[in-house]
C-alpha positions as a printed NumPy array, in Angstrom:
array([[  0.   ,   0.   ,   0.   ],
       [  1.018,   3.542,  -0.758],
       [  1.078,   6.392,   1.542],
       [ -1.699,   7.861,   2.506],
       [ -2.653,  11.366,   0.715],
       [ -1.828,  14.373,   3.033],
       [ -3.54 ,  17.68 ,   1.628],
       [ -3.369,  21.636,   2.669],
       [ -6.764,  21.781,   3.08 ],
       [ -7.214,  25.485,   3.684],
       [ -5.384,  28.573,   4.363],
       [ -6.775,  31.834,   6.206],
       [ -4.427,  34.874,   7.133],
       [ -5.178,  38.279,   9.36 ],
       [ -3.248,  41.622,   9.312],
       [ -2.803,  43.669,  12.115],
       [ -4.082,  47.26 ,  12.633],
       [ -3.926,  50.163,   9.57 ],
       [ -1.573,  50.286,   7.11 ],
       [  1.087,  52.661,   7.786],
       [  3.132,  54.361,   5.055],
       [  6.227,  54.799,   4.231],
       [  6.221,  58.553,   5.017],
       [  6.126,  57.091,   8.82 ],
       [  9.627,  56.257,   8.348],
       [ 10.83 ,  58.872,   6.139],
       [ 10.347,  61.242,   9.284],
       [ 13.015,  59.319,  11.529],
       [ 14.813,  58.741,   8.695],
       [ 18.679,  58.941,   9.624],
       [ 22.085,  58.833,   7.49 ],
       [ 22.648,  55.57 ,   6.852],
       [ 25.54 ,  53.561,   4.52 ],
       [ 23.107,  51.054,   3.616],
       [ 20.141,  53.528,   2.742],
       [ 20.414,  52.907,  -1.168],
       [ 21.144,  49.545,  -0.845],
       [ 18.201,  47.181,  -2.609],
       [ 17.974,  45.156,   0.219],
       [ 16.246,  48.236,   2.011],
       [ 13.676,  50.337,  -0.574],
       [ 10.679,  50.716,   1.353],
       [  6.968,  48.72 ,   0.561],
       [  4.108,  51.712,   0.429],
       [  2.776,  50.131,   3.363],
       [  3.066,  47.466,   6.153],
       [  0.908,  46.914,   9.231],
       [  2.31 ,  46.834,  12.787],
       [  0.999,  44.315,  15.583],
       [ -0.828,  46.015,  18.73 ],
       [  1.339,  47.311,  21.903],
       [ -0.519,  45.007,  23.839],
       [ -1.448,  42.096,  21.149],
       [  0.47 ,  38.929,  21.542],
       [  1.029,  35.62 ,  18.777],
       [ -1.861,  34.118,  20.528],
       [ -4.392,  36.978,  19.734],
       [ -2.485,  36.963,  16.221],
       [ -3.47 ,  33.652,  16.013],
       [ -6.885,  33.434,  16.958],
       [ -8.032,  36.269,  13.811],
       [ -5.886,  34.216,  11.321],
       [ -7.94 ,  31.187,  12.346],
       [-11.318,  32.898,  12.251],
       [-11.729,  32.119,   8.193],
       [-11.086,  28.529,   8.875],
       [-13.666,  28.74 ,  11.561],
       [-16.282,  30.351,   9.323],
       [-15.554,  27.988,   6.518],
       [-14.971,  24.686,   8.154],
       [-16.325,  24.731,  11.913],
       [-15.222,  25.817,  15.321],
       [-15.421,  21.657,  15.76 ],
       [-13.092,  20.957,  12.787],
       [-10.412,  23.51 ,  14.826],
       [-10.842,  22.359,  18.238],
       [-10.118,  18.696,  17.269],
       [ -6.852,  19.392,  15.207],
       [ -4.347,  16.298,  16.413],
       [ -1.087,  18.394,  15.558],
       [ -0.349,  21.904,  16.605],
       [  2.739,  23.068,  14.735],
       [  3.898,  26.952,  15.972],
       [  6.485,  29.599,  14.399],
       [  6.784,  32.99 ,  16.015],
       [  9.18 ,  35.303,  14.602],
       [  9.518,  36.704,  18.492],
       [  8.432,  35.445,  20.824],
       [  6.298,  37.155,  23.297],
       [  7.965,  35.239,  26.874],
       [ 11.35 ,  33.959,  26.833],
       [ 11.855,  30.524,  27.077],
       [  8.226,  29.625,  26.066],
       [  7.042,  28.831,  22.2  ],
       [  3.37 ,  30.137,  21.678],
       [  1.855,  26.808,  21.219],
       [  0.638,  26.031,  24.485],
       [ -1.296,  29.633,  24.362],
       [ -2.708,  28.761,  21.077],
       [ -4.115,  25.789,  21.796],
       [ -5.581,  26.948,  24.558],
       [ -6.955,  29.721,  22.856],
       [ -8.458,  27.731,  20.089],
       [-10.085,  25.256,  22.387],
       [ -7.741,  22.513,  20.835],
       [ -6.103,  19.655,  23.13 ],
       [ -3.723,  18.214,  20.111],
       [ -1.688,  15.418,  20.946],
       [  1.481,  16.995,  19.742],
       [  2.324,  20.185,  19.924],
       [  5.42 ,  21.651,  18.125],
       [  7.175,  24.938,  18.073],
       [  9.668,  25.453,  15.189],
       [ 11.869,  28.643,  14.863],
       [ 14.558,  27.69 ,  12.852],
       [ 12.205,  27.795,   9.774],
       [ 12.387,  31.694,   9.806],
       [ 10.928,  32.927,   6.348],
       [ 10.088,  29.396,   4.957],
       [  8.462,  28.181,   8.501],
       [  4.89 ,  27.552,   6.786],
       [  7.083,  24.854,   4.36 ],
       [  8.815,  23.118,   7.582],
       [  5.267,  23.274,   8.826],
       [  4.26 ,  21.079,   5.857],
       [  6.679,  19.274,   5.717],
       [  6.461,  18.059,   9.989],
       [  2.8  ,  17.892,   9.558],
       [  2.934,  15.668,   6.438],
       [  5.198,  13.577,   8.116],
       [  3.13 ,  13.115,  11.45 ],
       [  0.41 ,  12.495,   9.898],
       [  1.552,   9.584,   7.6  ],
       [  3.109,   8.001,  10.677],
       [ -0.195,   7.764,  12.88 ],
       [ -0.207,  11.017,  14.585],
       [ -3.689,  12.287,  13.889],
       [ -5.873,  13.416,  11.17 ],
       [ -5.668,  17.021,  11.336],
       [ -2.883,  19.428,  11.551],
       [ -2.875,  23.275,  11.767],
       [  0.296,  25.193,  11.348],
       [ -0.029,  28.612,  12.659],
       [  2.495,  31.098,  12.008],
       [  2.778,  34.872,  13.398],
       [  5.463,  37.561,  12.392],
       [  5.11 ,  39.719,  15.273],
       [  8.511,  41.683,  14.977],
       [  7.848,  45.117,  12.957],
       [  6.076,  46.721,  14.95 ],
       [  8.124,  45.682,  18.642],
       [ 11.609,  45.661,  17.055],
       [ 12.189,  47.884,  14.291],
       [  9.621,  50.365,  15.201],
       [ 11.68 ,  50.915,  18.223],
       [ 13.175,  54.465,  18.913],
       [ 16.475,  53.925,  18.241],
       [ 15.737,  51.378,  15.397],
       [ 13.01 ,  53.328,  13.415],
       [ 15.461,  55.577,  11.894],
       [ 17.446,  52.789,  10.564],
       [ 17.041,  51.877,   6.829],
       [ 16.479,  48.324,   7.632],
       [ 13.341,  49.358,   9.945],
       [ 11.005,  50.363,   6.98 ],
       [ 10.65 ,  46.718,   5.105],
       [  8.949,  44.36 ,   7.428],
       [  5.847,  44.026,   8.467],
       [  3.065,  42.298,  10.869],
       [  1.068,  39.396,  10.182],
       [ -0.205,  35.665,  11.308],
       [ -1.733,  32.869,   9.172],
       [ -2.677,  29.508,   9.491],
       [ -2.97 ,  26.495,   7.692],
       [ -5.343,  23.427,   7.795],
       [ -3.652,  19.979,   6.884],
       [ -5.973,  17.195,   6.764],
       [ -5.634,  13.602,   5.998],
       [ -7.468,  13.305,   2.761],
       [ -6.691,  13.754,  -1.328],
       [ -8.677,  16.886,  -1.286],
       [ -5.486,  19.259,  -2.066],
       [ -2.566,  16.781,  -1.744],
       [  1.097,  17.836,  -0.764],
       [  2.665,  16.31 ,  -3.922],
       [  6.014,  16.96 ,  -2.747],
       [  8.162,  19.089,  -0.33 ],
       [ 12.317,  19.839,  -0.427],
       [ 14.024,  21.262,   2.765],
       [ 17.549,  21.826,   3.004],
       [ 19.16 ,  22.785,   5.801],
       [ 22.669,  25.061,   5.801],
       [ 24.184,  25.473,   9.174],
       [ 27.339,  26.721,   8.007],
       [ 25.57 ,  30.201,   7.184],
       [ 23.951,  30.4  ,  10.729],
       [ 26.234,  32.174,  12.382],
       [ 25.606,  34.874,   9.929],
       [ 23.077,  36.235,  11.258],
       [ 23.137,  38.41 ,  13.989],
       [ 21.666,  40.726,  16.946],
       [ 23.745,  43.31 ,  17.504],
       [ 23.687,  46.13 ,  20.471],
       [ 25.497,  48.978,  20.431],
       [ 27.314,  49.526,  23.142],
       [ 27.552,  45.902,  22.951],
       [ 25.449,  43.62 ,  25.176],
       [ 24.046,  40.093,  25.163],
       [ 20.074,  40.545,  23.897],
       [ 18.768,  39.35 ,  27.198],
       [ 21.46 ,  41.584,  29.107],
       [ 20.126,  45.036,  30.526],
       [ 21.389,  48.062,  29.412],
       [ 20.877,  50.862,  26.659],
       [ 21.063,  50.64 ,  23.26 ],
       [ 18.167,  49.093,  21.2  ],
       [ 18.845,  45.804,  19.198],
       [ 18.672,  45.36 ,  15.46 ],
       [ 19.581,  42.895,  12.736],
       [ 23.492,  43.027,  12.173],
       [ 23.618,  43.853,   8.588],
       [ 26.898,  45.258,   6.643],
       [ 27.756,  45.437,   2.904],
       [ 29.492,  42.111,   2.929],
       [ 26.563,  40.065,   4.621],
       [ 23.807,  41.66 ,   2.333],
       [ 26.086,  40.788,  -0.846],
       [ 26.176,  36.907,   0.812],
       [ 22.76 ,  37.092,   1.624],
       [ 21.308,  38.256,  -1.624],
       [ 23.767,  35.298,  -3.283],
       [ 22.542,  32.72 ,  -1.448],
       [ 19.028,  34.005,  -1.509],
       [ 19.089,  34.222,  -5.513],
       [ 20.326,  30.522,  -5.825],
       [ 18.456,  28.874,  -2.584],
       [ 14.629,  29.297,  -3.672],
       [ 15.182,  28.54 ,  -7.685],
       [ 16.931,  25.522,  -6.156],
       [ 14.801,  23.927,  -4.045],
       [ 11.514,  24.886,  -6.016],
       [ 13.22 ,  22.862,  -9.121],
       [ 14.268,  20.27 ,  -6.917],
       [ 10.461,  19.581,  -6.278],
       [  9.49 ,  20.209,  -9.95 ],
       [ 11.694,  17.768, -10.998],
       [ 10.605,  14.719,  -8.68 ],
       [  7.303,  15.538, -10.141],
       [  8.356,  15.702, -13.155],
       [  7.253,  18.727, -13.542],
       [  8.565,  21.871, -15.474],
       [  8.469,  25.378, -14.262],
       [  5.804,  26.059, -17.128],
       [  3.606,  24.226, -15.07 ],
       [  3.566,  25.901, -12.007],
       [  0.292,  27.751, -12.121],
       [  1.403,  29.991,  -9.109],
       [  4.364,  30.839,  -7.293],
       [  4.458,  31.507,  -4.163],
       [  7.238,  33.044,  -1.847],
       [  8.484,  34.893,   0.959],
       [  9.343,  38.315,   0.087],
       [ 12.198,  40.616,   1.442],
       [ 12.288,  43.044,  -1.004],
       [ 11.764,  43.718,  -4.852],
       [ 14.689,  42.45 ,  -5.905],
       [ 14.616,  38.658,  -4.849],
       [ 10.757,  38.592,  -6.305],
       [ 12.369,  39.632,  -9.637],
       [ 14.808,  37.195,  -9.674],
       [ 13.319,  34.668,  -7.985],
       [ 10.696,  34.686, -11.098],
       [ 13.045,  35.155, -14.071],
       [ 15.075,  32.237, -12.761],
       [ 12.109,  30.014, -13.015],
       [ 11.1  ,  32.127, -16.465],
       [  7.551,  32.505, -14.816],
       [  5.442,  35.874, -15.564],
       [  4.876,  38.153, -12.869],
       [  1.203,  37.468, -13.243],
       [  2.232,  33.837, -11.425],
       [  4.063,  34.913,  -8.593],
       [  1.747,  36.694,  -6.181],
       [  3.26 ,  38.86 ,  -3.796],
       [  2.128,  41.624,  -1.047],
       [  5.528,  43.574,  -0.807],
       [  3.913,  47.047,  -1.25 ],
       [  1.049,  46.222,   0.804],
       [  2.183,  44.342,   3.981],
       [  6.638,  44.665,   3.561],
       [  8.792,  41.801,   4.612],
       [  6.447,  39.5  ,   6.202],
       [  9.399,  36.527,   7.371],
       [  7.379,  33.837,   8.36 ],
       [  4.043,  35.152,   7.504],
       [  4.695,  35.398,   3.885],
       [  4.024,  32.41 ,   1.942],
       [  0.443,  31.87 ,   4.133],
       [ -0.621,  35.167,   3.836],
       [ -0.223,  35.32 ,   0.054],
       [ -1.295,  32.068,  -0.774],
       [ -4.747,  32.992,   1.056],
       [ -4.713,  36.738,  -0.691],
       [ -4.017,  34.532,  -3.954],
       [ -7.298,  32.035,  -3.428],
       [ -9.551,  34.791,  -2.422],
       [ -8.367,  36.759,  -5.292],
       [ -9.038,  33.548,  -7.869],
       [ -5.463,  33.592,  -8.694],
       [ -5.578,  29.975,  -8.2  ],
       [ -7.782,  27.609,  -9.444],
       [ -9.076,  23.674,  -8.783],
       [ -6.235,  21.294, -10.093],
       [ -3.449,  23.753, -10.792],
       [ -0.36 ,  23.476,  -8.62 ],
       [  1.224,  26.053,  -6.479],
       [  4.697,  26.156,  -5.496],
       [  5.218,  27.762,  -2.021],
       [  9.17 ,  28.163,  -1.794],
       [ 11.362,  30.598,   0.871],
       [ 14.449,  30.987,   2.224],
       [ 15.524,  31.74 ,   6.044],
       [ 17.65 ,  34.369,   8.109],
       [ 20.979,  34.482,   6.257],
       [ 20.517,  31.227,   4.214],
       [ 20.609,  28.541,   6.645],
       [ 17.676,  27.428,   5.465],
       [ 15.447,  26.799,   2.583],
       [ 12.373,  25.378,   1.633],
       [  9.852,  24.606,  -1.334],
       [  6.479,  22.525,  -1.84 ],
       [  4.424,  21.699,  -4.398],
       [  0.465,  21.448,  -3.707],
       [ -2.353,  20.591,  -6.151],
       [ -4.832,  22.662,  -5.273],
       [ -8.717,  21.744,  -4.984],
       [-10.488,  24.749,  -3.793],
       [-11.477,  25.692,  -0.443],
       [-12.189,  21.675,   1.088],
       [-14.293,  21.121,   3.725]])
Protein backbone atom coordinates (compact mmCIF):
# COMPACT_ATOMS: atom_id res chain seq x y z
CA UNK A 1 0.00 0.00 0.00
CA UNK A 2 1.02 3.54 -0.76
CA UNK A 3 1.08 6.39 1.54
CA UNK A 4 -1.70 7.86 2.51
CA UNK A 5 -2.65 11.37 0.72
CA UNK A 6 -1.83 14.37 3.03
CA UNK A 7 -3.54 17.68 1.63
CA UNK A 8 -3.37 21.64 2.67
CA UNK A 9 -6.76 21.78 3.08
CA UNK A 10 -7.21 25.49 3.68
CA UNK A 11 -5.38 28.57 4.36
CA UNK A 12 -6.77 31.83 6.21
CA UNK A 13 -4.43 34.87 7.13
CA UNK A 14 -5.18 38.28 9.36
CA UNK A 15 -3.25 41.62 9.31
CA UNK A 16 -2.80 43.67 12.11
CA UNK A 17 -4.08 47.26 12.63
CA UNK A 18 -3.93 50.16 9.57
CA UNK A 19 -1.57 50.29 7.11
CA UNK A 20 1.09 52.66 7.79
CA UNK A 21 3.13 54.36 5.06
CA UNK A 22 6.23 54.80 4.23
CA UNK A 23 6.22 58.55 5.02
CA UNK A 24 6.13 57.09 8.82
CA UNK A 25 9.63 56.26 8.35
CA UNK A 26 10.83 58.87 6.14
CA UNK A 27 10.35 61.24 9.28
CA UNK A 28 13.02 59.32 11.53
CA UNK A 29 14.81 58.74 8.70
CA UNK A 30 18.68 58.94 9.62
CA UNK A 31 22.08 58.83 7.49
CA UNK A 32 22.65 55.57 6.85
CA UNK A 33 25.54 53.56 4.52
CA UNK A 34 23.11 51.05 3.62
CA UNK A 35 20.14 53.53 2.74
CA UNK A 36 20.41 52.91 -1.17
CA UNK A 37 21.14 49.54 -0.85
CA UNK A 38 18.20 47.18 -2.61
CA UNK A 39 17.97 45.16 0.22
CA UNK A 40 16.25 48.24 2.01
CA UNK A 41 13.68 50.34 -0.57
CA UNK A 42 10.68 50.72 1.35
CA UNK A 43 6.97 48.72 0.56
CA UNK A 44 4.11 51.71 0.43
CA UNK A 45 2.78 50.13 3.36
CA UNK A 46 3.07 47.47 6.15
CA UNK A 47 0.91 46.91 9.23
CA UNK A 48 2.31 46.83 12.79
CA UNK A 49 1.00 44.31 15.58
CA UNK A 50 -0.83 46.02 18.73
CA UNK A 51 1.34 47.31 21.90
CA UNK A 52 -0.52 45.01 23.84
CA UNK A 53 -1.45 42.10 21.15
CA UNK A 54 0.47 38.93 21.54
CA UNK A 55 1.03 35.62 18.78
CA UNK A 56 -1.86 34.12 20.53
CA UNK A 57 -4.39 36.98 19.73
CA UNK A 58 -2.48 36.96 16.22
CA UNK A 59 -3.47 33.65 16.01
CA UNK A 60 -6.89 33.43 16.96
CA UNK A 61 -8.03 36.27 13.81
CA UNK A 62 -5.89 34.22 11.32
CA UNK A 63 -7.94 31.19 12.35
CA UNK A 64 -11.32 32.90 12.25
CA UNK A 65 -11.73 32.12 8.19
CA UNK A 66 -11.09 28.53 8.87
CA UNK A 67 -13.67 28.74 11.56
CA UNK A 68 -16.28 30.35 9.32
CA UNK A 69 -15.55 27.99 6.52
CA UNK A 70 -14.97 24.69 8.15
CA UNK A 71 -16.32 24.73 11.91
CA UNK A 72 -15.22 25.82 15.32
CA UNK A 73 -15.42 21.66 15.76
CA UNK A 74 -13.09 20.96 12.79
CA UNK A 75 -10.41 23.51 14.83
CA UNK A 76 -10.84 22.36 18.24
CA UNK A 77 -10.12 18.70 17.27
CA UNK A 78 -6.85 19.39 15.21
CA UNK A 79 -4.35 16.30 16.41
CA UNK A 80 -1.09 18.39 15.56
CA UNK A 81 -0.35 21.90 16.61
CA UNK A 82 2.74 23.07 14.73
CA UNK A 83 3.90 26.95 15.97
CA UNK A 84 6.49 29.60 14.40
CA UNK A 85 6.78 32.99 16.01
CA UNK A 86 9.18 35.30 14.60
CA UNK A 87 9.52 36.70 18.49
CA UNK A 88 8.43 35.44 20.82
CA UNK A 89 6.30 37.16 23.30
CA UNK A 90 7.97 35.24 26.87
CA UNK A 91 11.35 33.96 26.83
CA UNK A 92 11.85 30.52 27.08
CA UNK A 93 8.23 29.62 26.07
CA UNK A 94 7.04 28.83 22.20
CA UNK A 95 3.37 30.14 21.68
CA UNK A 96 1.85 26.81 21.22
CA UNK A 97 0.64 26.03 24.49
CA UNK A 98 -1.30 29.63 24.36
CA UNK A 99 -2.71 28.76 21.08
CA UNK A 100 -4.11 25.79 21.80
CA UNK A 101 -5.58 26.95 24.56
CA UNK A 102 -6.95 29.72 22.86
CA UNK A 103 -8.46 27.73 20.09
CA UNK A 104 -10.08 25.26 22.39
CA UNK A 105 -7.74 22.51 20.84
CA UNK A 106 -6.10 19.66 23.13
CA UNK A 107 -3.72 18.21 20.11
CA UNK A 108 -1.69 15.42 20.95
CA UNK A 109 1.48 17.00 19.74
CA UNK A 110 2.32 20.18 19.92
CA UNK A 111 5.42 21.65 18.12
CA UNK A 112 7.18 24.94 18.07
CA UNK A 113 9.67 25.45 15.19
CA UNK A 114 11.87 28.64 14.86
CA UNK A 115 14.56 27.69 12.85
CA UNK A 116 12.21 27.79 9.77
CA UNK A 117 12.39 31.69 9.81
CA UNK A 118 10.93 32.93 6.35
CA UNK A 119 10.09 29.40 4.96
CA UNK A 120 8.46 28.18 8.50
CA UNK A 121 4.89 27.55 6.79
CA UNK A 122 7.08 24.85 4.36
CA UNK A 123 8.82 23.12 7.58
CA UNK A 124 5.27 23.27 8.83
CA UNK A 125 4.26 21.08 5.86
CA UNK A 126 6.68 19.27 5.72
CA UNK A 127 6.46 18.06 9.99
CA UNK A 128 2.80 17.89 9.56
CA UNK A 129 2.93 15.67 6.44
CA UNK A 130 5.20 13.58 8.12
CA UNK A 131 3.13 13.11 11.45
CA UNK A 132 0.41 12.49 9.90
CA UNK A 133 1.55 9.58 7.60
CA UNK A 134 3.11 8.00 10.68
CA UNK A 135 -0.19 7.76 12.88
CA UNK A 136 -0.21 11.02 14.59
CA UNK A 137 -3.69 12.29 13.89
CA UNK A 138 -5.87 13.42 11.17
CA UNK A 139 -5.67 17.02 11.34
CA UNK A 140 -2.88 19.43 11.55
CA UNK A 141 -2.87 23.28 11.77
CA UNK A 142 0.30 25.19 11.35
CA UNK A 143 -0.03 28.61 12.66
CA UNK A 144 2.50 31.10 12.01
CA UNK A 145 2.78 34.87 13.40
CA UNK A 146 5.46 37.56 12.39
CA UNK A 147 5.11 39.72 15.27
CA UNK A 148 8.51 41.68 14.98
CA UNK A 149 7.85 45.12 12.96
CA UNK A 150 6.08 46.72 14.95
CA UNK A 151 8.12 45.68 18.64
CA UNK A 152 11.61 45.66 17.05
CA UNK A 153 12.19 47.88 14.29
CA UNK A 154 9.62 50.37 15.20
CA UNK A 155 11.68 50.91 18.22
CA UNK A 156 13.18 54.47 18.91
CA UNK A 157 16.48 53.92 18.24
CA UNK A 158 15.74 51.38 15.40
CA UNK A 159 13.01 53.33 13.42
CA UNK A 160 15.46 55.58 11.89
CA UNK A 161 17.45 52.79 10.56
CA UNK A 162 17.04 51.88 6.83
CA UNK A 163 16.48 48.32 7.63
CA UNK A 164 13.34 49.36 9.94
CA UNK A 165 11.01 50.36 6.98
CA UNK A 166 10.65 46.72 5.10
CA UNK A 167 8.95 44.36 7.43
CA UNK A 168 5.85 44.03 8.47
CA UNK A 169 3.06 42.30 10.87
CA UNK A 170 1.07 39.40 10.18
CA UNK A 171 -0.20 35.67 11.31
CA UNK A 172 -1.73 32.87 9.17
CA UNK A 173 -2.68 29.51 9.49
CA UNK A 174 -2.97 26.49 7.69
CA UNK A 175 -5.34 23.43 7.80
CA UNK A 176 -3.65 19.98 6.88
CA UNK A 177 -5.97 17.20 6.76
CA UNK A 178 -5.63 13.60 6.00
CA UNK A 179 -7.47 13.31 2.76
CA UNK A 180 -6.69 13.75 -1.33
CA UNK A 181 -8.68 16.89 -1.29
CA UNK A 182 -5.49 19.26 -2.07
CA UNK A 183 -2.57 16.78 -1.74
CA UNK A 184 1.10 17.84 -0.76
CA UNK A 185 2.66 16.31 -3.92
CA UNK A 186 6.01 16.96 -2.75
CA UNK A 187 8.16 19.09 -0.33
CA UNK A 188 12.32 19.84 -0.43
CA UNK A 189 14.02 21.26 2.77
CA UNK A 190 17.55 21.83 3.00
CA UNK A 191 19.16 22.79 5.80
CA UNK A 192 22.67 25.06 5.80
CA UNK A 193 24.18 25.47 9.17
CA UNK A 194 27.34 26.72 8.01
CA UNK A 195 25.57 30.20 7.18
CA UNK A 196 23.95 30.40 10.73
CA UNK A 197 26.23 32.17 12.38
CA UNK A 198 25.61 34.87 9.93
CA UNK A 199 23.08 36.24 11.26
CA UNK A 200 23.14 38.41 13.99
CA UNK A 201 21.67 40.73 16.95
CA UNK A 202 23.75 43.31 17.50
CA UNK A 203 23.69 46.13 20.47
CA UNK A 204 25.50 48.98 20.43
CA UNK A 205 27.31 49.53 23.14
CA UNK A 206 27.55 45.90 22.95
CA UNK A 207 25.45 43.62 25.18
CA UNK A 208 24.05 40.09 25.16
CA UNK A 209 20.07 40.55 23.90
CA UNK A 210 18.77 39.35 27.20
CA UNK A 211 21.46 41.58 29.11
CA UNK A 212 20.13 45.04 30.53
CA UNK A 213 21.39 48.06 29.41
CA UNK A 214 20.88 50.86 26.66
CA UNK A 215 21.06 50.64 23.26
CA UNK A 216 18.17 49.09 21.20
CA UNK A 217 18.84 45.80 19.20
CA UNK A 218 18.67 45.36 15.46
CA UNK A 219 19.58 42.89 12.74
CA UNK A 220 23.49 43.03 12.17
CA UNK A 221 23.62 43.85 8.59
CA UNK A 222 26.90 45.26 6.64
CA UNK A 223 27.76 45.44 2.90
CA UNK A 224 29.49 42.11 2.93
CA UNK A 225 26.56 40.07 4.62
CA UNK A 226 23.81 41.66 2.33
CA UNK A 227 26.09 40.79 -0.85
CA UNK A 228 26.18 36.91 0.81
CA UNK A 229 22.76 37.09 1.62
CA UNK A 230 21.31 38.26 -1.62
CA UNK A 231 23.77 35.30 -3.28
CA UNK A 232 22.54 32.72 -1.45
CA UNK A 233 19.03 34.01 -1.51
CA UNK A 234 19.09 34.22 -5.51
CA UNK A 235 20.33 30.52 -5.83
CA UNK A 236 18.46 28.87 -2.58
CA UNK A 237 14.63 29.30 -3.67
CA UNK A 238 15.18 28.54 -7.69
CA UNK A 239 16.93 25.52 -6.16
CA UNK A 240 14.80 23.93 -4.05
CA UNK A 241 11.51 24.89 -6.02
CA UNK A 242 13.22 22.86 -9.12
CA UNK A 243 14.27 20.27 -6.92
CA UNK A 244 10.46 19.58 -6.28
CA UNK A 245 9.49 20.21 -9.95
CA UNK A 246 11.69 17.77 -11.00
CA UNK A 247 10.61 14.72 -8.68
CA UNK A 248 7.30 15.54 -10.14
CA UNK A 249 8.36 15.70 -13.15
CA UNK A 250 7.25 18.73 -13.54
CA UNK A 251 8.56 21.87 -15.47
CA UNK A 252 8.47 25.38 -14.26
CA UNK A 253 5.80 26.06 -17.13
CA UNK A 254 3.61 24.23 -15.07
CA UNK A 255 3.57 25.90 -12.01
CA UNK A 256 0.29 27.75 -12.12
CA UNK A 257 1.40 29.99 -9.11
CA UNK A 258 4.36 30.84 -7.29
CA UNK A 259 4.46 31.51 -4.16
CA UNK A 260 7.24 33.04 -1.85
CA UNK A 261 8.48 34.89 0.96
CA UNK A 262 9.34 38.32 0.09
CA UNK A 263 12.20 40.62 1.44
CA UNK A 264 12.29 43.04 -1.00
CA UNK A 265 11.76 43.72 -4.85
CA UNK A 266 14.69 42.45 -5.91
CA UNK A 267 14.62 38.66 -4.85
CA UNK A 268 10.76 38.59 -6.30
CA UNK A 269 12.37 39.63 -9.64
CA UNK A 270 14.81 37.20 -9.67
CA UNK A 271 13.32 34.67 -7.98
CA UNK A 272 10.70 34.69 -11.10
CA UNK A 273 13.04 35.15 -14.07
CA UNK A 274 15.08 32.24 -12.76
CA UNK A 275 12.11 30.01 -13.01
CA UNK A 276 11.10 32.13 -16.46
CA UNK A 277 7.55 32.50 -14.82
CA UNK A 278 5.44 35.87 -15.56
CA UNK A 279 4.88 38.15 -12.87
CA UNK A 280 1.20 37.47 -13.24
CA UNK A 281 2.23 33.84 -11.43
CA UNK A 282 4.06 34.91 -8.59
CA UNK A 283 1.75 36.69 -6.18
CA UNK A 284 3.26 38.86 -3.80
CA UNK A 285 2.13 41.62 -1.05
CA UNK A 286 5.53 43.57 -0.81
CA UNK A 287 3.91 47.05 -1.25
CA UNK A 288 1.05 46.22 0.80
CA UNK A 289 2.18 44.34 3.98
CA UNK A 290 6.64 44.66 3.56
CA UNK A 291 8.79 41.80 4.61
CA UNK A 292 6.45 39.50 6.20
CA UNK A 293 9.40 36.53 7.37
CA UNK A 294 7.38 33.84 8.36
CA UNK A 295 4.04 35.15 7.50
CA UNK A 296 4.70 35.40 3.88
CA UNK A 297 4.02 32.41 1.94
CA UNK A 298 0.44 31.87 4.13
CA UNK A 299 -0.62 35.17 3.84
CA UNK A 300 -0.22 35.32 0.05
CA UNK A 301 -1.29 32.07 -0.77
CA UNK A 302 -4.75 32.99 1.06
CA UNK A 303 -4.71 36.74 -0.69
CA UNK A 304 -4.02 34.53 -3.95
CA UNK A 305 -7.30 32.04 -3.43
CA UNK A 306 -9.55 34.79 -2.42
CA UNK A 307 -8.37 36.76 -5.29
CA UNK A 308 -9.04 33.55 -7.87
CA UNK A 309 -5.46 33.59 -8.69
CA UNK A 310 -5.58 29.97 -8.20
CA UNK A 311 -7.78 27.61 -9.44
CA UNK A 312 -9.08 23.67 -8.78
CA UNK A 313 -6.23 21.29 -10.09
CA UNK A 314 -3.45 23.75 -10.79
CA UNK A 315 -0.36 23.48 -8.62
CA UNK A 316 1.22 26.05 -6.48
CA UNK A 317 4.70 26.16 -5.50
CA UNK A 318 5.22 27.76 -2.02
CA UNK A 319 9.17 28.16 -1.79
CA UNK A 320 11.36 30.60 0.87
CA UNK A 321 14.45 30.99 2.22
CA UNK A 322 15.52 31.74 6.04
CA UNK A 323 17.65 34.37 8.11
CA UNK A 324 20.98 34.48 6.26
CA UNK A 325 20.52 31.23 4.21
CA UNK A 326 20.61 28.54 6.65
CA UNK A 327 17.68 27.43 5.46
CA UNK A 328 15.45 26.80 2.58
CA UNK A 329 12.37 25.38 1.63
CA UNK A 330 9.85 24.61 -1.33
CA UNK A 331 6.48 22.53 -1.84
CA UNK A 332 4.42 21.70 -4.40
CA UNK A 333 0.47 21.45 -3.71
CA UNK A 334 -2.35 20.59 -6.15
CA UNK A 335 -4.83 22.66 -5.27
CA UNK A 336 -8.72 21.74 -4.98
CA UNK A 337 -10.49 24.75 -3.79
CA UNK A 338 -11.48 25.69 -0.44
CA UNK A 339 -12.19 21.68 1.09
CA UNK A 340 -14.29 21.12 3.72
Amino acid sequence: MGQPAISLTDVSSYLPGEPITAQYYAQFAESDELRDNVMFRAPVFRHHVGADESAADMIEQAAQGLIDRHSRDVIESVDVLITHTQLPDIPFCGAGGAIAHRLGMRPSSVLDLHNGGCAAFVLGLNVARQLLTAGAGRTALIAIAQNAAGQVFDQAGVRGKSQASVPGDGAAVGLVTLTDHSPILDVECRTYGQYAGDMTYTIDPPRKWWQPGPGSGYIGFTEDKITKVMARGNRQVPEVALAVCHRLGLSPADIALLVTNQPNRVFLRNWREALELPESRHFDTFDACGNLFGAGIPINLDRAITAQRLHPGEVVVMAGFAHAGDFAGAAAIRWGGRGT
